[in-house]
C-alpha positions, 0 to 999 in steps of 0.5 A: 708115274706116268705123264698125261701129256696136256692139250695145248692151249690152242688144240694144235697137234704135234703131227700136224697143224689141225685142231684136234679133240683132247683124243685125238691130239693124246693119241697122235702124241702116242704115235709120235713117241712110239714112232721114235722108238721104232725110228732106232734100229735094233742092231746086232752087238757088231756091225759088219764094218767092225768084224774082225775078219771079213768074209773073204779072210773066214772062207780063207781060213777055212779054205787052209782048214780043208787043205789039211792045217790043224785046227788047233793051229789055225785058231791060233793063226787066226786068234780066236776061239775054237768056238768062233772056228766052228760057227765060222765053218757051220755058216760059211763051210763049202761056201765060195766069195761071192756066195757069202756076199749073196748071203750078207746081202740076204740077211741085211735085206731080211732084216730090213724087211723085217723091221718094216713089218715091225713098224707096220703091226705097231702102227696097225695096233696103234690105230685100233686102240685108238678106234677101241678108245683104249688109251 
C-alpha cells in the first residue's frame, strides 16, 4: 500500500519555500524521491581501484602470452581463469599503455554521459506527468 504524502499545514513545499496547491506540492515530493534514486549511481560489480590487476599488469600478461608463454601456464601465473584470459586478450589484445587508459577514460566518460541523460529523460517525464496530471 502506497503512502499519500499529506500537505503540510501551512502548503510550504519540501524543494522550496513557496506555498504550493496540494499538486503541486505531491508532485514536487515525486521529484525529490525520484531525484534520490537517480542521485545513486549504479556502479558496476567492481570498481576500477578494486580490480585485481591493473591495465599495465593485463597488457603484461598478454605481452608474455605473445612471447610464446603457454597459456595454460600463464593462467596459472596470473591466478585466473581461462575465461578471465580470453576476456582480457578480446578487450586489451595488440592494445599499448596508454591505449588502454585512453580506453578507461572513454568508458568512465560514456558512463557519466550516460546517466545525465538518464536523469534527463526521468525529469523530462516527470514533468509531463505533472502537466498531464497523471499522479
Amino acid at each position: 500500500m502506497t503512502r499519500i504524502a499529506r500537505v503540510p499545514k501551512n502548503n510550504r513545499c519540501p524543494g522550496h519555500d513557496k506555498n504550493c496547491s496540494q499538486g503541486d506540492w505531491r508532485a514536487h515530493r515525486k521529484l525529490e524521491r525520484l531525484k534520490s534514486w537517480s542521485d545513486r549511481e549504479l556502479t558496476p560489480r567492481r570498481d576500477h581501484e578494486e580490480q585485481r590487476y591493473n591495465e599495465e599488469q593485463i597488457i603484461g600478461f598478454l605481452k608474455q602470452h605473445e612471447a610464446g608463454m603457454p597459456t595454460q601456464e600463464l593462467i596459472r601465473k596470473a591466478g585466473i581463469c581461462e575465461q578471465t584470459f580470453y576476456r582480457w586478450k578480446s578487450k586489451f589484445g595488440g592494445m599499448a599503455v596508454s591505449d588502454a587508459k585512453k580506453l578507461r577514460g572513454l568508458e568512465d566518460e560514456n558512463r557519466r554521459l550516460k546517466q545525465l541523460v538518464a536523469e534527463q529523460s526521468l525529469e523530462i517525464q516527470i514533468l509531463k506527468d505533472v502537466n498531464s496530471k497523471k499522479w
